[in-house]
KOLZA-942993 format. One line per field, with one value per residue (C-alpha): x, y, z. Coordinates in pm, 1 decimal. Example, Ala and Ser with C-alpha at 12.3 -4.5 7.8 and 13.67 -1.06 7.14 Angstrom:
2
px [1230.0 / 1367.0]
py [-450.0 / -106.0]
pz [780.0 / 714.0]
//
This chain:
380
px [13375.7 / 13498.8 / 13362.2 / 13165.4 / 13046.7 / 12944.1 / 12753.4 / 12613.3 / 12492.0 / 12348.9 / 12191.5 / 11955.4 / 11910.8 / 11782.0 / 11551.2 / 11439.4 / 11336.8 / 11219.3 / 10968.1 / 10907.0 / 10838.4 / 10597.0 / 10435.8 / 10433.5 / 10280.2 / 9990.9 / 9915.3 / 9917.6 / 9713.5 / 9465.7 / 9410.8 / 9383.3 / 9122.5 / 8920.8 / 8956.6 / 8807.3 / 8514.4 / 8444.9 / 8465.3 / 8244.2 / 7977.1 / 7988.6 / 8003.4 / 7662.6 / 7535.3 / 7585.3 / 7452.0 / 7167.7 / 7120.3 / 7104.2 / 6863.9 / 6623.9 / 6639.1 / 6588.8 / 6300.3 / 6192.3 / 6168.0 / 6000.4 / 5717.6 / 5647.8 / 5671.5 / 5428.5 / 5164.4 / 5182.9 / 5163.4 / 5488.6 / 5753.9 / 6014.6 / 6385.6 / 6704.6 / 6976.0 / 7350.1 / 7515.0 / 7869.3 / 8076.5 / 7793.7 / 7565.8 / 7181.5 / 6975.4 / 6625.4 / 6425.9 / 6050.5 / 5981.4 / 6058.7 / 6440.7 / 6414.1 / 6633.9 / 6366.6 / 6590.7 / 7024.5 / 7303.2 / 7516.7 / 7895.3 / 7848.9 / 7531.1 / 7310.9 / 7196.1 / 6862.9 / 6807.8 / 7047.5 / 6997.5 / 7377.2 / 7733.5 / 8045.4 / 8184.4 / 8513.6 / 8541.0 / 8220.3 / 7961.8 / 7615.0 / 7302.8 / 6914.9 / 6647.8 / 6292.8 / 6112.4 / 5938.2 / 5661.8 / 5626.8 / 5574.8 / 5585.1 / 5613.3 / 5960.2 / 6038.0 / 6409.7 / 6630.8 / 7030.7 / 7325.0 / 7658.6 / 7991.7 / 8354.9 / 8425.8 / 8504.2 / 8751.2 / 8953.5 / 8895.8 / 9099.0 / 9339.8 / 9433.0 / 9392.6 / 9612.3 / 9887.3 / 9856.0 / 9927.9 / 10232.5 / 10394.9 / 10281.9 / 10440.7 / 10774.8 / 10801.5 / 10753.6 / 10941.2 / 11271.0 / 11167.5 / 11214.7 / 11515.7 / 11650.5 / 11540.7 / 11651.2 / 12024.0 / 12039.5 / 11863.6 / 12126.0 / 12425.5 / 12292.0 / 12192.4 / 12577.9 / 12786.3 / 12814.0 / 12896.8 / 13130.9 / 13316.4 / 13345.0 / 13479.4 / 13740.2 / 13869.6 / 13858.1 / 14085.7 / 14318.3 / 14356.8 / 14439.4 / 14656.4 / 14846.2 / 14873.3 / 15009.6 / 15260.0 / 15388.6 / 15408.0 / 15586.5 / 15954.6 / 16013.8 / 15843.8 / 16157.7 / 16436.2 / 16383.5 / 16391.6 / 16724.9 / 16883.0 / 16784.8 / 16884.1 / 17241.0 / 17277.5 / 17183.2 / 17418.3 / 17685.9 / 17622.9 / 17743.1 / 17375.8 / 17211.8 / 17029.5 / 16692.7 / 16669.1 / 16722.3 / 16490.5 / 16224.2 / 16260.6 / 16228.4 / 15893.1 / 15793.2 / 15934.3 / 15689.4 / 15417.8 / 15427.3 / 15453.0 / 15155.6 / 14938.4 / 15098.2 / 14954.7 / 14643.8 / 14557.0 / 14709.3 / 14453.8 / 14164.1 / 14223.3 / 13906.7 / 14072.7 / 14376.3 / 14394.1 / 14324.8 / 14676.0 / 14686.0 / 14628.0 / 14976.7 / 14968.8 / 15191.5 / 15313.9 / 15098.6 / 15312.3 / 15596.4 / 15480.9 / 15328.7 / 15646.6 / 15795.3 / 15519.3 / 15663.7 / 15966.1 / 15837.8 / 15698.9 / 15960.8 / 16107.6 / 15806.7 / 15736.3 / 16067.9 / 15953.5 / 15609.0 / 15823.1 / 15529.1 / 15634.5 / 15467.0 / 15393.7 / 15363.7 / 15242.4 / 15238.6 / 15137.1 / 15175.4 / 14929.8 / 14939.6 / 14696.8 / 14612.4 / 14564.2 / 14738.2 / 15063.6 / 14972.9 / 14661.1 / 14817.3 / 15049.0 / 14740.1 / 14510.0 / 14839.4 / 14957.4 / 14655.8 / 14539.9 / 14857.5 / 14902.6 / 14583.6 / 14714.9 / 15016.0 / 14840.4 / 14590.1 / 14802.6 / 14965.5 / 15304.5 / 15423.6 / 15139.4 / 15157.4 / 15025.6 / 14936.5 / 14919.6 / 14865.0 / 14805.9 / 14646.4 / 14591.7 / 14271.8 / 14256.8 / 14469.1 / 14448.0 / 14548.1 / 14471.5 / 14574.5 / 14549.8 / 14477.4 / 14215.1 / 13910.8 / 13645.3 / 13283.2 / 12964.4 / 12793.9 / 13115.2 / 13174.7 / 12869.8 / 13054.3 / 13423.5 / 13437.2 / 13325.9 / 13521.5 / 13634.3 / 13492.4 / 13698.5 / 13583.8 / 13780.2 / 14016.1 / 14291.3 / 14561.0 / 14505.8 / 14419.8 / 14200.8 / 13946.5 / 14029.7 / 14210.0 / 13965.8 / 13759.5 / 14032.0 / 14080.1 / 13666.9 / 13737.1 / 13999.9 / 13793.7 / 13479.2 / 13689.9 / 13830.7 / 13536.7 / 13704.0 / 13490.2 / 13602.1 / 13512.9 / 13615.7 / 13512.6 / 13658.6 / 13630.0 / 13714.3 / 14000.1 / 14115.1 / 14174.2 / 14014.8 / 14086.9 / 14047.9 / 13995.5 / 14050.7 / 13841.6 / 14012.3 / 13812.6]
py [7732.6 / 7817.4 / 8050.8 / 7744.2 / 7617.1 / 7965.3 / 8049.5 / 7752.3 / 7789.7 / 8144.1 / 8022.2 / 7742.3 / 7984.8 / 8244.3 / 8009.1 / 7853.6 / 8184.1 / 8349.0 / 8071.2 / 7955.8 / 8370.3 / 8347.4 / 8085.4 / 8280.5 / 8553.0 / 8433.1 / 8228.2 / 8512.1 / 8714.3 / 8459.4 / 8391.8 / 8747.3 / 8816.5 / 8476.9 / 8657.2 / 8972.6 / 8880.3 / 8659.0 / 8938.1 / 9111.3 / 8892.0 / 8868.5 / 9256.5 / 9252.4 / 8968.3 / 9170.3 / 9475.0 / 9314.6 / 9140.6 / 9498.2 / 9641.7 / 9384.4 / 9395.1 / 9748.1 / 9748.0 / 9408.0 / 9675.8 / 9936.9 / 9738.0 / 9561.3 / 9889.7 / 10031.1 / 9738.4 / 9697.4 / 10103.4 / 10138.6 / 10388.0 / 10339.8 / 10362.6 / 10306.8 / 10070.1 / 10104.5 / 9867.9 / 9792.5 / 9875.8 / 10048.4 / 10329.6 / 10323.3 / 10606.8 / 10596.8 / 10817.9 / 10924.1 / 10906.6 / 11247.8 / 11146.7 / 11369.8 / 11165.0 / 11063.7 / 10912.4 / 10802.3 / 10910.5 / 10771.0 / 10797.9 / 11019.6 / 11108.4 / 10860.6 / 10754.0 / 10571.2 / 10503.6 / 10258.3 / 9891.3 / 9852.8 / 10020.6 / 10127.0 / 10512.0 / 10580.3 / 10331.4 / 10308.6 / 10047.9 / 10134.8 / 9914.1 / 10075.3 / 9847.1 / 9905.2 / 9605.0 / 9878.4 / 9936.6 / 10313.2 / 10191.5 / 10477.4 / 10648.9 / 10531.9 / 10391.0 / 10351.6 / 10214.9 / 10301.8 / 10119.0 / 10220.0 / 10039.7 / 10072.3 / 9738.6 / 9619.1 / 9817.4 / 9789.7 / 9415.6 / 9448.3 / 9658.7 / 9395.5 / 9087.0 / 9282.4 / 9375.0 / 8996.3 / 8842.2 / 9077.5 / 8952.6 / 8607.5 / 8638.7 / 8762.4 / 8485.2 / 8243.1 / 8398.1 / 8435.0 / 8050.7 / 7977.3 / 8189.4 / 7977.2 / 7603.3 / 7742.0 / 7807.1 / 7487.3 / 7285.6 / 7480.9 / 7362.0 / 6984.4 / 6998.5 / 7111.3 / 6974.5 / 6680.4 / 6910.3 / 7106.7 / 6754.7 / 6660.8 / 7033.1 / 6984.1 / 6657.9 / 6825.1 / 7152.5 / 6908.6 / 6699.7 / 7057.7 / 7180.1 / 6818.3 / 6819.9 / 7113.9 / 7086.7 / 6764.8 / 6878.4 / 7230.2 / 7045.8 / 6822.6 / 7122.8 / 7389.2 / 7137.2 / 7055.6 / 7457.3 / 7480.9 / 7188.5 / 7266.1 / 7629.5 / 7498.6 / 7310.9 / 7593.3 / 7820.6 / 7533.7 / 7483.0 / 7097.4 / 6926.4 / 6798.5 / 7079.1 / 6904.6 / 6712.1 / 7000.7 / 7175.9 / 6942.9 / 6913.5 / 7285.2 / 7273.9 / 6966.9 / 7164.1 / 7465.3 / 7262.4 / 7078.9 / 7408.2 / 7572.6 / 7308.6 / 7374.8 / 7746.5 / 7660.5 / 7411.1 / 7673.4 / 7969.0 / 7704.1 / 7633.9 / 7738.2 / 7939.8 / 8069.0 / 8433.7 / 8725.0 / 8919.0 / 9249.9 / 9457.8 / 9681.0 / 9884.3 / 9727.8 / 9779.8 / 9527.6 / 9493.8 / 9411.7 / 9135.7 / 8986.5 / 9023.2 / 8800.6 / 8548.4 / 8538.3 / 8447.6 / 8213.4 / 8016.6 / 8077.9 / 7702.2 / 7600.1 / 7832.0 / 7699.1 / 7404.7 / 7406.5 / 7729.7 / 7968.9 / 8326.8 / 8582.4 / 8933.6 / 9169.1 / 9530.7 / 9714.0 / 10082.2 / 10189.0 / 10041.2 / 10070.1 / 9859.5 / 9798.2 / 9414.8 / 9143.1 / 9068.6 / 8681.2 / 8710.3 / 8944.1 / 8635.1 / 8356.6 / 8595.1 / 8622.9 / 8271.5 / 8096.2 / 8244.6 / 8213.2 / 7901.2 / 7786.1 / 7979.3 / 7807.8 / 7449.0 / 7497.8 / 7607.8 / 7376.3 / 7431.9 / 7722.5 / 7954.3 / 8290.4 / 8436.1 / 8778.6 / 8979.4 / 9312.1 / 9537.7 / 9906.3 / 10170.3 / 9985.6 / 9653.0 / 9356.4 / 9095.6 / 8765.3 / 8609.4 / 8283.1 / 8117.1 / 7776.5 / 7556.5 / 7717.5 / 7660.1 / 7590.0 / 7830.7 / 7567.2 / 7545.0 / 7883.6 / 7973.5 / 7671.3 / 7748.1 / 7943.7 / 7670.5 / 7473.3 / 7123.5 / 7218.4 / 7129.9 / 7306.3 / 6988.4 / 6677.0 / 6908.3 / 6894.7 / 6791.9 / 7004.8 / 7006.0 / 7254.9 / 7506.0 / 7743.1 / 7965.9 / 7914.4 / 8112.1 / 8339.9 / 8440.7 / 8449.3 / 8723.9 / 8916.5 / 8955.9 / 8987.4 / 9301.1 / 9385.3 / 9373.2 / 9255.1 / 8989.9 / 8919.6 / 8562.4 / 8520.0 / 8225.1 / 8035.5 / 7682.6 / 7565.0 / 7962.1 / 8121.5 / 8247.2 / 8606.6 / 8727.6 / 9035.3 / 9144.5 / 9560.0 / 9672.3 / 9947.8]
pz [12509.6 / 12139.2 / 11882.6 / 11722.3 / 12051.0 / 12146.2 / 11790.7 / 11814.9 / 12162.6 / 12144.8 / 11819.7 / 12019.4 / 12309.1 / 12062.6 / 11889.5 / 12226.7 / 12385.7 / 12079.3 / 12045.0 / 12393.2 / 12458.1 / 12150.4 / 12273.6 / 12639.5 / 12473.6 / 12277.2 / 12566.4 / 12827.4 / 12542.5 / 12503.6 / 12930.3 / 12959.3 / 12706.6 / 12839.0 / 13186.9 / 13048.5 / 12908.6 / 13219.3 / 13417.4 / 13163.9 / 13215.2 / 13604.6 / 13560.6 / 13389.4 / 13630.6 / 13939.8 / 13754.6 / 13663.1 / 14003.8 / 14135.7 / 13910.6 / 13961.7 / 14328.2 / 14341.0 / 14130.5 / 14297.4 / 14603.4 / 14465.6 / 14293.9 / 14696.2 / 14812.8 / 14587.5 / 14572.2 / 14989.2 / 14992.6 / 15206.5 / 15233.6 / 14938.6 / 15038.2 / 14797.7 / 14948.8 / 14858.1 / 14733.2 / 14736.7 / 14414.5 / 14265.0 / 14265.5 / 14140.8 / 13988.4 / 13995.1 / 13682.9 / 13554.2 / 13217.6 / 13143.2 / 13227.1 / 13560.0 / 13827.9 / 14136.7 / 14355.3 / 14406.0 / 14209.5 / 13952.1 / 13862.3 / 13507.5 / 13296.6 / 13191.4 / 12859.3 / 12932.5 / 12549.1 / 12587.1 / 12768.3 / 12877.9 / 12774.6 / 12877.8 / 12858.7 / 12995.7 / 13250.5 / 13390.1 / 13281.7 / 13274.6 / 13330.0 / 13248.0 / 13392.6 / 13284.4 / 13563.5 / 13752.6 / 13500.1 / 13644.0 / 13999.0 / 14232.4 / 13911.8 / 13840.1 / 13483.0 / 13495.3 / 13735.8 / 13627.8 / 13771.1 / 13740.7 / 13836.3 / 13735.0 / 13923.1 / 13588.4 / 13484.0 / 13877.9 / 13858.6 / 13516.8 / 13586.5 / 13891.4 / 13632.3 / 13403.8 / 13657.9 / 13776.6 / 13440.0 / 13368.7 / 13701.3 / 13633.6 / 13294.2 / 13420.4 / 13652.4 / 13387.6 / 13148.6 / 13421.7 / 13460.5 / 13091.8 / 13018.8 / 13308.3 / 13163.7 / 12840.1 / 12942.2 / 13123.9 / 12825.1 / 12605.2 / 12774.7 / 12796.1 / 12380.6 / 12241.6 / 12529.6 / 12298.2 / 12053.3 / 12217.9 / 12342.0 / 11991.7 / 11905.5 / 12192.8 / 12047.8 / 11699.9 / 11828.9 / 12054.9 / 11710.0 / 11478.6 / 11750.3 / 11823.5 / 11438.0 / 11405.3 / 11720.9 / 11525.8 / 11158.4 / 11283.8 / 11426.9 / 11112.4 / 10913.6 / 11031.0 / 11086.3 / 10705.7 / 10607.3 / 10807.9 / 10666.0 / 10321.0 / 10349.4 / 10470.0 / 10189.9 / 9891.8 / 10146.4 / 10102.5 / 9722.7 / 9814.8 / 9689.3 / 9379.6 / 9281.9 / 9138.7 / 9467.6 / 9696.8 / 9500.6 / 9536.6 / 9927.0 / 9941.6 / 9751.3 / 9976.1 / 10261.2 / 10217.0 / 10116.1 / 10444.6 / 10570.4 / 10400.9 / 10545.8 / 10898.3 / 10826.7 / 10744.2 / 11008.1 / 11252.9 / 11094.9 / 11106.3 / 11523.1 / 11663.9 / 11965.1 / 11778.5 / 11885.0 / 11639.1 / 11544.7 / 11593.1 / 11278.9 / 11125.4 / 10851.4 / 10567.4 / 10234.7 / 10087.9 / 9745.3 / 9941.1 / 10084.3 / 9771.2 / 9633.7 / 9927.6 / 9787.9 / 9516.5 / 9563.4 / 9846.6 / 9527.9 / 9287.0 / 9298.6 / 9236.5 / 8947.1 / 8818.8 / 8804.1 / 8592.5 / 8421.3 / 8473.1 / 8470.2 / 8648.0 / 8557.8 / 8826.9 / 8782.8 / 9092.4 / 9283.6 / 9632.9 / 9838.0 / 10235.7 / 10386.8 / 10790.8 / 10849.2 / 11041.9 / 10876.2 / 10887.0 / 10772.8 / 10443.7 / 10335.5 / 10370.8 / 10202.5 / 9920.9 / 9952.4 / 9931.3 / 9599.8 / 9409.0 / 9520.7 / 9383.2 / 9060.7 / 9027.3 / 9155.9 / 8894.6 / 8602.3 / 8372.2 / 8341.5 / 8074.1 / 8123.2 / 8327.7 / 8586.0 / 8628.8 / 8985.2 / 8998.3 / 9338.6 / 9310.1 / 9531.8 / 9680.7 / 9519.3 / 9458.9 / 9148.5 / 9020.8 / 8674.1 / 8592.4 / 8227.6 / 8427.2 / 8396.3 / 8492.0 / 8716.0 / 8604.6 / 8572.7 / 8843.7 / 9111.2 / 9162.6 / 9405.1 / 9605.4 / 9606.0 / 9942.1 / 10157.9 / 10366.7 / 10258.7 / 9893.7 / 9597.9 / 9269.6 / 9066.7 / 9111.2 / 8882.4 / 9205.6 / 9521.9 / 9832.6 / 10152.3 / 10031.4 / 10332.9 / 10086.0 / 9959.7 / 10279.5 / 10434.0 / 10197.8 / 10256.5 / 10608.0 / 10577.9 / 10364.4 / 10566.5 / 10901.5 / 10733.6 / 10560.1 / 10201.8 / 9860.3 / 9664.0 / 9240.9 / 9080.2 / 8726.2 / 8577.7 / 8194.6 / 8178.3 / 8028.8 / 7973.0 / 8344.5 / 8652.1 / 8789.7 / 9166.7 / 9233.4 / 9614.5 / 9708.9 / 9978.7 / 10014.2]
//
């Protein structure tokens, strides 16, 4: 699996477990508060069921003139009281508030009963029970576990949902990396068996110079392309960073484009300080190539261009064409050409981004039309 494939991947899962767990949760939420308040009420039902058979007994007991006695009862304890408050018969879990018809303190629930009508002289009949708050506890616990399960179920489905939802996509990403890398196998033979030959011949001086000179610009033409599709293969592998004298090799750019700055006679101007900079050695002569070639591309011939590198920054200003107020949010994206001018693939720029954010540089364009556009590159 690629970088794409894998972005793309992690990106569904994310989304597909964020929401299904969202979903998970409100739903748990919402059976566990609908649990609750049923227990609630089967709470106050049993409570209630106990008060009234208690004072059910006392009011027999009194009107047959029998012997009173207080049953237990399972879960629960029961409090009999006088008016005055003074507790007659039974115990209860904490202190009772007989003002009040039924509450919770802590986690006890409390039920006062007035049904006895001061039979055997008792006016209240208090039940207490923290059955509740165990019963609870235990539906709590229960939906937790019942949640993990479901959620280890999901994150399961997801992954397998995942892989069936981008293996189309990764298919299609496999043809497209074979394609860049068969491309790139191909164009790189005819690519350096034309730089050999044509160096032999300058070395030979036996050649018509114009000719030559345009199959060495053809030459590294073809072979900027082979660069860039080789930067753009999905599963190329990152170089390891150096630390270089980054002036030098724009200076090796330059003269890497020289025939073809001969040819549209554009002179450069290049000011220069010492600037050491760790990064990839490749990656320093796309990040250089790429934006004076699209100087030189988009410069009509007898105009200059002017590079300068600094201790932290690097700059080229072109008196080319321009690019307008509207294109310039778009000119880092792939396949995006800011005008028909020259030709091009639109990757340019694209990679030049790239490079800057893997190495965590900052990069200015400001551009008028029909006077120039300047890059600058922060290094730091």
């Amino acid at each position: 699996m690629n970088n794409i494939t894998k972005k793309s991947f992690y990106s569904f899962l994310t989304l597909y477990l964020l929401s299904s767990f969202i979903f998970l949760l409100f739903a748990s939420y919402w059976f566990y508060t609908s649990q609750k308040t049923i227990e609630m009420q089967n709470n106050y039902y049993k409570m209630n069921h106990i008060s009234d058979r208690v004072s059910s007994s006392i009011i027999k007991a009194h009107m047959m003139d029998n012997k009173f006695v207080l049953d237990s009862f399972e879960n629960a304890t029961v409090a009999l009281y006088d008016n005055k408050y003074k507790l007659i018969d039974g115990q209860n879990i904490q202190k009772v508030d007989l003002s009040k018809e039924y509450y919770m303190e802590g986690d006890t629930f409390t039920l006062v009963s007035k049904r006895t009508a001061g039979h055997l002289g008792i006016d209240y009949v208090a039940v207490q029970s923290n059955e509740f708050t165990q019963s609870v506890t235990k539906l709590r616990n229960k939906v937790i576990i019942t949640s993990i399960f479901v959620g280890i179920i999901i994150i399961i489905i997801s992954v397998i949902l995942s892989y069936i939802f981008l293996r189309p996509i990764k298919d299609k990403m496999q043809e497209i990396e074979e394609f860049v890398k068969d491309t790139t196998h191909e164009l790189n033979t005819p690519i350096t068996a034309l730089m050999m030959s044509t160096s032999r011949a300058k070395n030979k001086k036996i050649y018509d110079e114009k000719i030559i000179q345009n199959i060495s610009i053809s030459t590294k033409q073809l072979y900027d392309i082979y660069s860039s599709l080789s930067f753009l293969s999905f599963d190329a592998k990152s170089e390891e960073a150096v630390e270089l004298n980054f002036a030098s090799v724009v200076n090796e750019s330059i003269k890497y484009f020289n025939e073809l700055l001969e040819k549209k006679n554009i002179i450069v101007e290049f000011k220069k300080t010492t600037c050491t900079l760790t990064i990839a050695p490749t990656k320093a002569k796309m990040l250089i190539n790429n934006l004076l070639s699209n100087a030189i591309k988009y410069s009509p011939p007898n105009k200059k261009i002017y590079i300068s590198v600094l201790e932290n920054s690097f700059a080229i200003q072109d008196e080319g064409i321009g690019i307008a107020k509207d294109k310039l949010d778009t000119i880092f994206k792939r396949f995006t050409r800011a005008n028909s001018y020259a030709g091009g693939f639109g990757v340019g720029l694209n990679i030049v981004d790239s490079i800057v954010k893997e190495y965590n540089f900052g990069i200015d364009v400001t551009s008028t039309e029909n006077v120039g556009t300047t890059v600058n590159v922060r290094f730091h």
